[in-house]
CHARMM-style PDB file with segment names, atoms N, HN, CA, C and O in Angstrom:
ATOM      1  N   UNK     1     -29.123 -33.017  26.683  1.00  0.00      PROA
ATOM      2  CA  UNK     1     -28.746 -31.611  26.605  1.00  0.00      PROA
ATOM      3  C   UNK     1     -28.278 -31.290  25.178  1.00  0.00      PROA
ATOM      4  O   UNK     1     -27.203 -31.709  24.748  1.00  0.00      PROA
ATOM      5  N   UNK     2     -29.100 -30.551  24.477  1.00  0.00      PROA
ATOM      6  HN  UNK     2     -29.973 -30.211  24.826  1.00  0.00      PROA
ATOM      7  CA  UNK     2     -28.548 -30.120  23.188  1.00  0.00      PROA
ATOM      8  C   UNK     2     -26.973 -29.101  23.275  1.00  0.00      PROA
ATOM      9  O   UNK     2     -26.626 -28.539  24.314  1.00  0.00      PROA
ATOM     10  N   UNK     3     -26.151 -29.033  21.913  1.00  0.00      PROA
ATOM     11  HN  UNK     3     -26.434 -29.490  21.069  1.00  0.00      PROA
ATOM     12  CA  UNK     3     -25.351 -28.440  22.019  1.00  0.00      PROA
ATOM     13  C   UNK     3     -25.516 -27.229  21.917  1.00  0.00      PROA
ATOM     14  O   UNK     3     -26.442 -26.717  21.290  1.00  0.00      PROA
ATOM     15  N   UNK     4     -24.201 -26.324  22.822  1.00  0.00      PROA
ATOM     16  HN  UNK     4     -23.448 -26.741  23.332  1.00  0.00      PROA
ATOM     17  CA  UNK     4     -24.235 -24.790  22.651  1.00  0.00      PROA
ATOM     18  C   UNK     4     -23.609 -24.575  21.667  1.00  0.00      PROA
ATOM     19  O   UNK     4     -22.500 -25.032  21.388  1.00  0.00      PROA
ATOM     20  N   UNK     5     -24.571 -23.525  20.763  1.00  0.00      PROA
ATOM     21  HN  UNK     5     -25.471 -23.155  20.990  1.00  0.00      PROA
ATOM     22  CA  UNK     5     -24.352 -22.928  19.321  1.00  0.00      PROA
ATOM     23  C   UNK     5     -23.240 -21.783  19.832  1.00  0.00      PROA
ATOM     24  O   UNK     5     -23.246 -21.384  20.996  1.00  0.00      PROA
ATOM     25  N   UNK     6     -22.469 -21.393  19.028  1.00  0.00      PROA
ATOM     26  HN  UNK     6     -22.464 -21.717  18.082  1.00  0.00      PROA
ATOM     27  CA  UNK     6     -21.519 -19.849  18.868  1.00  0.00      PROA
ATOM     28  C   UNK     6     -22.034 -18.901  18.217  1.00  0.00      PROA
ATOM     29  O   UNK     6     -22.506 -19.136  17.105  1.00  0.00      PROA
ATOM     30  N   UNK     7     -22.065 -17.520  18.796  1.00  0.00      PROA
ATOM     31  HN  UNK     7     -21.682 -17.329  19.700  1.00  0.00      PROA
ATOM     32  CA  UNK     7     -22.640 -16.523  17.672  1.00  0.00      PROA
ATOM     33  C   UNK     7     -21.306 -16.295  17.207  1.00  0.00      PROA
ATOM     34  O   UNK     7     -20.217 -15.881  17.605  1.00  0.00      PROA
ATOM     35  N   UNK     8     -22.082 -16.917  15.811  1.00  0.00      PROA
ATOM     36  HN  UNK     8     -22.966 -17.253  15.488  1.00  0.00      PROA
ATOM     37  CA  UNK     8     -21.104 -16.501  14.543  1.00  0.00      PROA
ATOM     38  C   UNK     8     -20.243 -14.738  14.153  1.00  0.00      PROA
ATOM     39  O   UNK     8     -19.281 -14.468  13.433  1.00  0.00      PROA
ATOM     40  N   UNK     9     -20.888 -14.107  14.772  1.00  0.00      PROA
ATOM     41  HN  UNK     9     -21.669 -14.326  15.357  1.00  0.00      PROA
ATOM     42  CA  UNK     9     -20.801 -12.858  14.304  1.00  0.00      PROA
ATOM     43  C   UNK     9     -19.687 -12.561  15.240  1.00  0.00      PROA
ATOM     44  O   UNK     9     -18.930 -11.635  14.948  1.00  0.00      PROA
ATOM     45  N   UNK    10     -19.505 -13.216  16.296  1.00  0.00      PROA
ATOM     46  HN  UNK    10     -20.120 -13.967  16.533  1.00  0.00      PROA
ATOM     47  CA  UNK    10     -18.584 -12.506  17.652  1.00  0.00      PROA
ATOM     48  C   UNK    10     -17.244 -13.869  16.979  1.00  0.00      PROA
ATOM     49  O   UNK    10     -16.052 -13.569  16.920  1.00  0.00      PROA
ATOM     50  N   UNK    11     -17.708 -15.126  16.595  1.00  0.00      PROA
ATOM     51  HN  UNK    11     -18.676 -15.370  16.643  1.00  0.00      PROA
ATOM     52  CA  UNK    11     -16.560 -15.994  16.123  1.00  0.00      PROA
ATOM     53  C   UNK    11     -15.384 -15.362  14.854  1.00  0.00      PROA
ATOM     54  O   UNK    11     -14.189 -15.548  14.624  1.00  0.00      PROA
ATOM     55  N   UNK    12     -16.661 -14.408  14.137  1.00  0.00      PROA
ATOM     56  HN  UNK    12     -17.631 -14.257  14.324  1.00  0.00      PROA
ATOM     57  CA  UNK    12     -15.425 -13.945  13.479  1.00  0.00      PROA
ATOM     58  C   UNK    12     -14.736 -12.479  13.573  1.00  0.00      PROA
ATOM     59  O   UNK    12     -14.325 -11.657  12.754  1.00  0.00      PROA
ATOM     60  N   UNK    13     -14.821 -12.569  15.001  1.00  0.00      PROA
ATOM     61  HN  UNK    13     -15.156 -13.237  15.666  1.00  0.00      PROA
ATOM     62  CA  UNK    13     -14.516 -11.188  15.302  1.00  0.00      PROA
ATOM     63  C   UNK    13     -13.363 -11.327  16.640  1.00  0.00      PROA
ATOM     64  O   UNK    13     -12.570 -10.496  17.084  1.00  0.00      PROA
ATOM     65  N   UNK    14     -13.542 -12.203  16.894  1.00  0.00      PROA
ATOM     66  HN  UNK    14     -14.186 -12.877  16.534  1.00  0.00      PROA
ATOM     67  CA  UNK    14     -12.689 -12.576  18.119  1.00  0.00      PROA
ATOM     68  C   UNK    14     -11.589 -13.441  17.850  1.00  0.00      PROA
ATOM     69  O   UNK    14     -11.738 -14.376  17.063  1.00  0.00      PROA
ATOM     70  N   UNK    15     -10.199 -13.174  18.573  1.00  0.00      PROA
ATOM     71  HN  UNK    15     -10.078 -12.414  19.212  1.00  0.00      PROA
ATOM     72  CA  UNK    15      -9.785 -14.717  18.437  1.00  0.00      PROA
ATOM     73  C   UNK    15      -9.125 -14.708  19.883  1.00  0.00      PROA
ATOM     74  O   UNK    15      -8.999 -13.673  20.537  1.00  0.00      PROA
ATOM     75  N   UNK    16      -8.599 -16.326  20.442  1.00  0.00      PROA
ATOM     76  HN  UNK    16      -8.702 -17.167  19.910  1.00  0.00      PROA
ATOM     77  CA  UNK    16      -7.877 -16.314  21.465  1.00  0.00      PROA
ATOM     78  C   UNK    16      -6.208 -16.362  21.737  1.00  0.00      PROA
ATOM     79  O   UNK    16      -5.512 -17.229  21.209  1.00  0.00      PROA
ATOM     80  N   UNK    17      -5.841 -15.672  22.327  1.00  0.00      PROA
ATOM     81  HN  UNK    17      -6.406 -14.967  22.756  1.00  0.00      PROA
ATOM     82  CA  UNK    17      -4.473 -15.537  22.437  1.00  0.00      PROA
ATOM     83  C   UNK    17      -3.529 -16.669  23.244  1.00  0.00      PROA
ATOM     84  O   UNK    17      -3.979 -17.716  23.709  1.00  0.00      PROA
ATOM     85  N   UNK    18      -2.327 -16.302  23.303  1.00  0.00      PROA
ATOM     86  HN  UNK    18      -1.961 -15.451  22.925  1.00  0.00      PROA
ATOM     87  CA  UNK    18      -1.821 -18.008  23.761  1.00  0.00      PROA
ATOM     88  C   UNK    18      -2.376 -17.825  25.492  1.00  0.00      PROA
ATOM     89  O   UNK    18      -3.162 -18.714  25.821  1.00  0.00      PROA
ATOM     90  N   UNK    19      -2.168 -17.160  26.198  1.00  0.00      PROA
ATOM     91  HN  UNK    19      -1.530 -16.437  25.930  1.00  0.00      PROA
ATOM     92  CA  UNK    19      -2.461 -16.706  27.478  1.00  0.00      PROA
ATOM     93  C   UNK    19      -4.148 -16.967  27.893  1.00  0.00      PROA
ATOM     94  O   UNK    19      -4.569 -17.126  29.038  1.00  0.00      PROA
ATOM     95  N   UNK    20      -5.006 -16.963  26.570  1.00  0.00      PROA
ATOM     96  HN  UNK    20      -4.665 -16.834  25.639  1.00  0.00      PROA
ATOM     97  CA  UNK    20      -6.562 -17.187  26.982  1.00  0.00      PROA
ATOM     98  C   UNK    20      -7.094 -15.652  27.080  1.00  0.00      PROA
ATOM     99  O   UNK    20      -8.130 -15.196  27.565  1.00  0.00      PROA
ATOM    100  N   UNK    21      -6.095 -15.089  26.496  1.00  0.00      PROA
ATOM    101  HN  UNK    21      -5.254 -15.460  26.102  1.00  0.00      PROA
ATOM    102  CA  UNK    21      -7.534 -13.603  26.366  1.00  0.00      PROA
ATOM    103  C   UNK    21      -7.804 -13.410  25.340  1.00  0.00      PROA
ATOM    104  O   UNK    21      -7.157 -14.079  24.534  1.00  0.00      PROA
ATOM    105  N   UNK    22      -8.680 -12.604  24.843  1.00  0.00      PROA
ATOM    106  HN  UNK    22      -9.205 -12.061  25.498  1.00  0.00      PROA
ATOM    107  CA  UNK    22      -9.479 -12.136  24.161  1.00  0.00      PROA
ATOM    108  C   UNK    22      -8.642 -11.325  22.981  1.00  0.00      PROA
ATOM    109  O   UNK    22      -7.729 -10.739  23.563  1.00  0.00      PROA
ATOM    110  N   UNK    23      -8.606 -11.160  22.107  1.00  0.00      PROA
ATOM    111  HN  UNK    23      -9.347 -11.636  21.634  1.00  0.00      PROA
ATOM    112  CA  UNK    23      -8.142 -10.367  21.343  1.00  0.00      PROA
ATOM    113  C   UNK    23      -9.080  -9.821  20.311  1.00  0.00      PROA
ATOM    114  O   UNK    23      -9.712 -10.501  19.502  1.00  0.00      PROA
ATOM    115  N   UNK    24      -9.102  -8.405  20.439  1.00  0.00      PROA
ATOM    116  HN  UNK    24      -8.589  -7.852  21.096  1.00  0.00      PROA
ATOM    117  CA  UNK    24     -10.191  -7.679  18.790  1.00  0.00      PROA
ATOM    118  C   UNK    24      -9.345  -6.695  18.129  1.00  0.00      PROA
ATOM    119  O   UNK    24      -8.245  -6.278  18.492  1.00  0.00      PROA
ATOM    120  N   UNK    25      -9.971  -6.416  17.191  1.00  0.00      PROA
ATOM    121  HN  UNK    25     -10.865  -6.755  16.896  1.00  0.00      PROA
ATOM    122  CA  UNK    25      -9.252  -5.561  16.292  1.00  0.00      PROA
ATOM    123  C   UNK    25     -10.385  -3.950  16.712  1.00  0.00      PROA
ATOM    124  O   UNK    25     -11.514  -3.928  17.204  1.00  0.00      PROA
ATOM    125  N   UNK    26      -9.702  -3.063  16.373  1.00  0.00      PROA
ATOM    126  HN  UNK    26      -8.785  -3.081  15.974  1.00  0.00      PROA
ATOM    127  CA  UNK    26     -10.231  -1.385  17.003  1.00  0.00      PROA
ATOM    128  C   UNK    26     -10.867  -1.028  15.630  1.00  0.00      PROA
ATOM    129  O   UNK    26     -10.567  -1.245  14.456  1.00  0.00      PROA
ATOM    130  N   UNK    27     -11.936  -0.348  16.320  1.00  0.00      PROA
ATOM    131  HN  UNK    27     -12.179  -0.172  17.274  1.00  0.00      PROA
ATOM    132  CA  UNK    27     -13.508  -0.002  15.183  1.00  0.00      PROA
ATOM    133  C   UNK    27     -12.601   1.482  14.858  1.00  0.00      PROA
ATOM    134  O   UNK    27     -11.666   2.022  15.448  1.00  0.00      PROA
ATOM    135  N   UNK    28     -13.440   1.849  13.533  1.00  0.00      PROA
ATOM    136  HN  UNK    28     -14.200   1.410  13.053  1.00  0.00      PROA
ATOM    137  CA  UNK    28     -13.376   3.277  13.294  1.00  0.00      PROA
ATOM    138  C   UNK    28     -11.633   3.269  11.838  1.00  0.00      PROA
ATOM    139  O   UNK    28     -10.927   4.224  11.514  1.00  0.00      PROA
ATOM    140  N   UNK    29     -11.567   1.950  11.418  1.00  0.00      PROA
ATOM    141  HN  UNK    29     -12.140   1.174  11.681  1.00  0.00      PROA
ATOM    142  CA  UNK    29     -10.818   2.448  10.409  1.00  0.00      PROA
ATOM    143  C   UNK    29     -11.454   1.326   9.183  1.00  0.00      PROA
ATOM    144  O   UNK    29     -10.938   0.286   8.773  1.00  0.00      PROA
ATOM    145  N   UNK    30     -12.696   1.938   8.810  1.00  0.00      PROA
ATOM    146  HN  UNK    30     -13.115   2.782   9.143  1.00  0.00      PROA
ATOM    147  CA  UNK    30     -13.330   1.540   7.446  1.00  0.00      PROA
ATOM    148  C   UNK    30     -13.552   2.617   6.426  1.00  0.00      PROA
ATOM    149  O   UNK    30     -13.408   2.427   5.218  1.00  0.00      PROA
ATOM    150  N   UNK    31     -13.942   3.861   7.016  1.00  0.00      PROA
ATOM    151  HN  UNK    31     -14.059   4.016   7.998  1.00  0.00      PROA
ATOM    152  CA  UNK    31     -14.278   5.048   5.591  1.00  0.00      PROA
ATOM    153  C   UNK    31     -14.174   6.529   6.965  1.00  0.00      PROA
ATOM    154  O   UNK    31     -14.175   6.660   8.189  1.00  0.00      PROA
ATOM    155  N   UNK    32     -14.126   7.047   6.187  1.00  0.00      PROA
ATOM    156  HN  UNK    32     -14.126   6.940   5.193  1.00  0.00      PROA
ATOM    157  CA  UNK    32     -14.158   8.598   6.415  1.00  0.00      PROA
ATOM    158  C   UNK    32     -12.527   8.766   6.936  1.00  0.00      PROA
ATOM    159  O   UNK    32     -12.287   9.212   8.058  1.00  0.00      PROA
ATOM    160  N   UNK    33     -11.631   8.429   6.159  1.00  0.00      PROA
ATOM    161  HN  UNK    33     -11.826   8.066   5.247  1.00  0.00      PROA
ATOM    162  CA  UNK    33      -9.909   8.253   6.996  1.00  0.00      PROA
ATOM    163  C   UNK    33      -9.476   9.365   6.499  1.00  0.00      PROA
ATOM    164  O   UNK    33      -8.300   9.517   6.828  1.00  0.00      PROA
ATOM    165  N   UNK    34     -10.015  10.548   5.614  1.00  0.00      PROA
ATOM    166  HN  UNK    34     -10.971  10.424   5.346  1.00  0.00      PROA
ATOM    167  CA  UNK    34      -9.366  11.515   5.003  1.00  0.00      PROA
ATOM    168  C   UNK    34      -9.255  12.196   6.907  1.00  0.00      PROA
ATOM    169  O   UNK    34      -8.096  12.047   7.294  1.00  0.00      PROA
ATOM    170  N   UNK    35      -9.714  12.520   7.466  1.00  0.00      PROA
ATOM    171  HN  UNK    35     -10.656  12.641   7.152  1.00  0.00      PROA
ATOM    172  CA  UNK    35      -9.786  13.322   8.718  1.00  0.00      PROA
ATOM    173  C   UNK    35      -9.093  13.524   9.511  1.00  0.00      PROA
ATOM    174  O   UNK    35      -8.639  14.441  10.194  1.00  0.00      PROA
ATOM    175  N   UNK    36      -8.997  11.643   9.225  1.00  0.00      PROA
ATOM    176  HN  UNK    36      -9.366  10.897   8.670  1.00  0.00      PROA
ATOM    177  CA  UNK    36      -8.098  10.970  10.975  1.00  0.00      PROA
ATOM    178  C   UNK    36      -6.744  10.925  10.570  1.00  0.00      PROA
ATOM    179  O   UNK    36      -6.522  10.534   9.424  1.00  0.00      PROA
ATOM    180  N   UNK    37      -5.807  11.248  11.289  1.00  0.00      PROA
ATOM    181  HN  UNK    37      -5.988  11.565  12.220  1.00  0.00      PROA
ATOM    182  CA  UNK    37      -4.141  11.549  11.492  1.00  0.00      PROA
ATOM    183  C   UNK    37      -3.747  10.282  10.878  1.00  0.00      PROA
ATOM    184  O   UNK    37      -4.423   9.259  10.766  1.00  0.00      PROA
ATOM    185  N   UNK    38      -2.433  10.529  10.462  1.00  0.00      PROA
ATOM    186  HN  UNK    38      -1.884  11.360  10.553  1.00  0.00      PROA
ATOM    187  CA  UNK    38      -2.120   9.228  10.431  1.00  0.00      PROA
ATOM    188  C   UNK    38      -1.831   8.536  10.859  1.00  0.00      PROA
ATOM    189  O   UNK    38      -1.921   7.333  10.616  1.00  0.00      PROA
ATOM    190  N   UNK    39      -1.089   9.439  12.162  1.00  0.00      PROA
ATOM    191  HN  UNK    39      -1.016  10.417  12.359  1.00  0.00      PROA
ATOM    192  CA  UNK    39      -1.141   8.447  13.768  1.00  0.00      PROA
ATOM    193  C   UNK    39      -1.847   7.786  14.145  1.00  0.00      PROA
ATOM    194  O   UNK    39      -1.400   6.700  14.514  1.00  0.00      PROA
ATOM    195  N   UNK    40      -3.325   8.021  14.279  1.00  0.00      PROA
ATOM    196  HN  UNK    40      -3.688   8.903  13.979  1.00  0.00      PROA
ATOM    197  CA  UNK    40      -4.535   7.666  14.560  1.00  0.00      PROA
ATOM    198  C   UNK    40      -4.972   6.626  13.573  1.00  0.00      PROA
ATOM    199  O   UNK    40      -5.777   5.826  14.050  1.00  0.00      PROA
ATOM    200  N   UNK    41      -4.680   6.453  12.451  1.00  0.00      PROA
ATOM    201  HN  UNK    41      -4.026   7.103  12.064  1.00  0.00      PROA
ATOM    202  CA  UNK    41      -5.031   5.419  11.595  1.00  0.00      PROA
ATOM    203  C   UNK    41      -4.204   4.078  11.537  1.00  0.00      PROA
ATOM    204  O   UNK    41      -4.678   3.020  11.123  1.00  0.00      PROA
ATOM    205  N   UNK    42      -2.628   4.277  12.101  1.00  0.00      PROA
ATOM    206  HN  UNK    42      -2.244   5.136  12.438  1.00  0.00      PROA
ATOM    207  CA  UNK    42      -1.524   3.650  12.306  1.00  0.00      PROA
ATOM    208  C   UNK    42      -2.097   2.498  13.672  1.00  0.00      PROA
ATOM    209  O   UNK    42      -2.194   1.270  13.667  1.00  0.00      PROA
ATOM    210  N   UNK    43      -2.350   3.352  14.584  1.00  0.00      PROA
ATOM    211  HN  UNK    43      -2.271   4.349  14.588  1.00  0.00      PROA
ATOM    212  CA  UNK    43      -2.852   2.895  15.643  1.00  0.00      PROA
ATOM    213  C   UNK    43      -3.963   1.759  15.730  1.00  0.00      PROA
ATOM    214  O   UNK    43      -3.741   0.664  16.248  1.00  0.00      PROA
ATOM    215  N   UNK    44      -5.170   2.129  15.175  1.00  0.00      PROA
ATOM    216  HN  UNK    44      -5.350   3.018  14.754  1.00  0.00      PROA
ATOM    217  CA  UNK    44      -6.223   1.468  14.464  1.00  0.00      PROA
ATOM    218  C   UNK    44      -5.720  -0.239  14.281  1.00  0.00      PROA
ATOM    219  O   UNK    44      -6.074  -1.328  14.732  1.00  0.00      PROA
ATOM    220  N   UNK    45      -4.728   0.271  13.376  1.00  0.00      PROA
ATOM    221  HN  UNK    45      -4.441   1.156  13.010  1.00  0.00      PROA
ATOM    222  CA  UNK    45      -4.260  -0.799  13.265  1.00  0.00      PROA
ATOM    223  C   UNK    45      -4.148  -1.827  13.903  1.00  0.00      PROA
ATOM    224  O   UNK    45      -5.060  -2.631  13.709  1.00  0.00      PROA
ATOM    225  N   UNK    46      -2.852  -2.328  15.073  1.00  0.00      PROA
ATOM    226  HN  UNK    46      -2.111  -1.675  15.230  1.00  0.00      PROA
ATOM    227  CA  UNK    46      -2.920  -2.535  16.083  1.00  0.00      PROA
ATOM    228  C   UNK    46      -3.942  -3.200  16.164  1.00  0.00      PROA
ATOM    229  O   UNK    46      -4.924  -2.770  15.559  1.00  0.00      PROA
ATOM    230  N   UNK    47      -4.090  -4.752  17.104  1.00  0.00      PROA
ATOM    231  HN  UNK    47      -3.292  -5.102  17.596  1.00  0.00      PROA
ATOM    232  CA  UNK    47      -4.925  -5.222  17.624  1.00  0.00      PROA
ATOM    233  C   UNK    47      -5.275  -4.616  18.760  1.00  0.00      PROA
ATOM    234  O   UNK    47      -4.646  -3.592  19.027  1.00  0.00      PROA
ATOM    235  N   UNK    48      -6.503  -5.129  19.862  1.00  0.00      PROA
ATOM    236  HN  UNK    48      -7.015  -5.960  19.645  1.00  0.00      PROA
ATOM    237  CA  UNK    48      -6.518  -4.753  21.268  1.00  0.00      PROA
ATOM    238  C   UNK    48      -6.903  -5.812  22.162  1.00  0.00      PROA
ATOM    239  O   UNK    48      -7.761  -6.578  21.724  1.00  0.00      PROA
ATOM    240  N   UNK    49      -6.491  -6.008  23.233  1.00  0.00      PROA
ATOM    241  HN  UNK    49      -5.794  -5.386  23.589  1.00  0.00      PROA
ATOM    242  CA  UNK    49      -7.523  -7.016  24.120  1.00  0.00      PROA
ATOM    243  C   UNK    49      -8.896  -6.438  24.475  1.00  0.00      PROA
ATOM    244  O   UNK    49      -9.173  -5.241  24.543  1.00  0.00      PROA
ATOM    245  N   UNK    50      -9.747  -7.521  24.700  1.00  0.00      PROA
ATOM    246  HN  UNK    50      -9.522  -8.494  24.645  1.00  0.00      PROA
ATOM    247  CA  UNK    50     -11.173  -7.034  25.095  1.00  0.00      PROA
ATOM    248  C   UNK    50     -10.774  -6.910  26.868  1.00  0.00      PROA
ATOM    249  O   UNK    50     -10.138  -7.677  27.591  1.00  0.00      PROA
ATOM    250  N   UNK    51     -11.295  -5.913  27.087  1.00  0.00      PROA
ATOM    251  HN  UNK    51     -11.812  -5.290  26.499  1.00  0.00      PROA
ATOM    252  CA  UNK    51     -11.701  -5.424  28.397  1.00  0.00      PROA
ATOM    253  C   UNK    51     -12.311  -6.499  29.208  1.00  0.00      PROA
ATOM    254  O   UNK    51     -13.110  -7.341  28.799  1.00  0.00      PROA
ATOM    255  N   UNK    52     -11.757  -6.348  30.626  1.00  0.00      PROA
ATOM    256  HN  UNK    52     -11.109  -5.664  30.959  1.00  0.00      PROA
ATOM    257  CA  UNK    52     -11.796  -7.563  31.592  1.00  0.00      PROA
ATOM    258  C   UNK    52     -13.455  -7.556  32.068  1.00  0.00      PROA
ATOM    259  O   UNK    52     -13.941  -8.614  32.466  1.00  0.00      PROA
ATOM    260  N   UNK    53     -14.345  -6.233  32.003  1.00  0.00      PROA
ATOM    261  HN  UNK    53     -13.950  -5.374  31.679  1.00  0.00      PROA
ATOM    262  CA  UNK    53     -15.348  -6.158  32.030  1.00  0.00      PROA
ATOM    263  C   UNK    53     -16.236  -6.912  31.016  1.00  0.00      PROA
ATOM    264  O   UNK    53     -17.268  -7.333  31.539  1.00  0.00      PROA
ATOM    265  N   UNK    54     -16.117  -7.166  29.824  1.00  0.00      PROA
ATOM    266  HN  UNK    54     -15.279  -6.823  29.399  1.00  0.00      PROA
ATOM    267  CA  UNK    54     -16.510  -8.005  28.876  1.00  0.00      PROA
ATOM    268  C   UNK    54     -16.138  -9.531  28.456  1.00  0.00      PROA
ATOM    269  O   UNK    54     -16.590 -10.241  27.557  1.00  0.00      PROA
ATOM    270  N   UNK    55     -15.230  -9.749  29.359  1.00  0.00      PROA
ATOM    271  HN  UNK    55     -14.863  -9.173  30.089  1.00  0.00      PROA
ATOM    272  CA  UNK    55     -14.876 -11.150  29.365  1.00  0.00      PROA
ATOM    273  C   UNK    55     -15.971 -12.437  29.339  1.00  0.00      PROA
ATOM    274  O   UNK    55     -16.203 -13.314  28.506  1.00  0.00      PROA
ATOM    275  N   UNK    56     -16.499 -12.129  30.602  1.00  0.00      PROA
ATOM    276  HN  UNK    56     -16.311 -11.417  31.279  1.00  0.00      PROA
ATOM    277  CA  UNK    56     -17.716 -13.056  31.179  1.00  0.00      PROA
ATOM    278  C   UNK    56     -18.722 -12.899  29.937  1.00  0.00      PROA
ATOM    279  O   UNK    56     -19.009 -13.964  29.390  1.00  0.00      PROA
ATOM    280  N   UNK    57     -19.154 -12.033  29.542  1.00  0.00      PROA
ATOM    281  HN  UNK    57     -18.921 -11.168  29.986  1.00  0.00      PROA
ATOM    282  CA  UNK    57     -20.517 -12.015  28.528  1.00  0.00      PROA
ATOM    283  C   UNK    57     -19.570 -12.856  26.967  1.00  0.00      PROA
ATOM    284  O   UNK    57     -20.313 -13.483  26.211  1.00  0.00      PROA
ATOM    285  N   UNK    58     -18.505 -12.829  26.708  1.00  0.00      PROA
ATOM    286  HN  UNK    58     -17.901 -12.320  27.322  1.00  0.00      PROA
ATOM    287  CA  UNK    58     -17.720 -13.089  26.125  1.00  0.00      PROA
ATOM    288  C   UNK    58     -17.700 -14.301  25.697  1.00  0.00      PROA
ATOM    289  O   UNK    58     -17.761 -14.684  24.528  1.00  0.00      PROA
ATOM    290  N   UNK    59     -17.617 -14.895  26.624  1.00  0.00      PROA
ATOM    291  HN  UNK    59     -17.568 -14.584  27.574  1.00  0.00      PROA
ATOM    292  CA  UNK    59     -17.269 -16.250  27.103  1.00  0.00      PROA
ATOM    293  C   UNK    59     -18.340 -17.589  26.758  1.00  0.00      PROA
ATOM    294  O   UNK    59     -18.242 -18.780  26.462  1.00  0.00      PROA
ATOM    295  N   UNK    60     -19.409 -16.572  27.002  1.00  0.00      PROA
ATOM    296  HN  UNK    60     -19.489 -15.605  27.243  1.00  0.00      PROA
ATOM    297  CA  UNK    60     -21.009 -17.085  27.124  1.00  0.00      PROA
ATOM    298  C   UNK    60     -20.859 -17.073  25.425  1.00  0.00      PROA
ATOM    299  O   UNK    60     -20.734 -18.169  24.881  1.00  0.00      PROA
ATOM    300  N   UNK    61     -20.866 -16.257  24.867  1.00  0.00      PROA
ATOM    301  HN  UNK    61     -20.968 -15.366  25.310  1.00  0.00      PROA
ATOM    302  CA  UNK    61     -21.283 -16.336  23.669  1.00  0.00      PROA
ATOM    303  C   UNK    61     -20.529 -16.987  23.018  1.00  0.00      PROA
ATOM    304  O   UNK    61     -21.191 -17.565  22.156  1.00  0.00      PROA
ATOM    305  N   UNK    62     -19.348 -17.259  22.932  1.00  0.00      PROA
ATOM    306  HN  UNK    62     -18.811 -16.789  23.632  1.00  0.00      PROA
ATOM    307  CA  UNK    62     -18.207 -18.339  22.351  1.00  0.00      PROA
ATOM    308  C   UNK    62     -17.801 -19.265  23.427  1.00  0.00      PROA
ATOM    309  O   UNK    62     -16.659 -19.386  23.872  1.00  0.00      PROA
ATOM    310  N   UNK    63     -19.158 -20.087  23.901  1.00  0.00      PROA
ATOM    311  HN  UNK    63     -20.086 -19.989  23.540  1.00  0.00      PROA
ATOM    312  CA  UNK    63     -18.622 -21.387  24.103  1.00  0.00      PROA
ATOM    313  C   UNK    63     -17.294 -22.310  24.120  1.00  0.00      PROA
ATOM    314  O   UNK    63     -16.783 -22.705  25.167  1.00  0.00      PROA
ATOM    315  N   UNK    64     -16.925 -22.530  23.156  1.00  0.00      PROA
ATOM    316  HN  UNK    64     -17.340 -22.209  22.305  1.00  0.00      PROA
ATOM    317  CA  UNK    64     -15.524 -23.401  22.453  1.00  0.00      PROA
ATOM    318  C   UNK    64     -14.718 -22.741  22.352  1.00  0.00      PROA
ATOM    319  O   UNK    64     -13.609 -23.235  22.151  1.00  0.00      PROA
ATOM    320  N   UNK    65     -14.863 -21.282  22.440  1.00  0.00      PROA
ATOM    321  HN  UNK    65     -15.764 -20.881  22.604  1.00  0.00      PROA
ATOM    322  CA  UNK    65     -13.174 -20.599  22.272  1.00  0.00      PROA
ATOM    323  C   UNK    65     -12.499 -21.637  23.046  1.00  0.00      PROA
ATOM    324  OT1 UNK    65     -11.280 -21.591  23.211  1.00  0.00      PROA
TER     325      UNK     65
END
């Protein structure tokens, strides 16, 4: 049985938390920020967990998490 590869692209986008979930960072604060509040950019900030619906496909793709 050959080994399962990681997509790289989700490895550096993901990491795991002490609990085993998922943790991402929230899209939408790279360019056009003149617009968005600063609340809204504050926020951004902030990490998020990935949604329990995306776990399983998740999982698959990062093997070794």
């Amino acid at each position: 049985m050959p080994k399962m590869k990681t997509r790289r692209a989700a490895a550096k986008r993901f990491k795991l938390t002490g609990t085993g979930k998922l943790k991402r960072n929230k899209a939408y604060k790279s360019h056009i920020l003149t617009k968005k509040t600063t609340k809204r950019k504050r926020n951004l900030r902030q990490s998020a967990i990935v949604d329990s619906t995306n776990v399983k496909n998740m999982k698959k793709v990062l093997p070794y998490l």
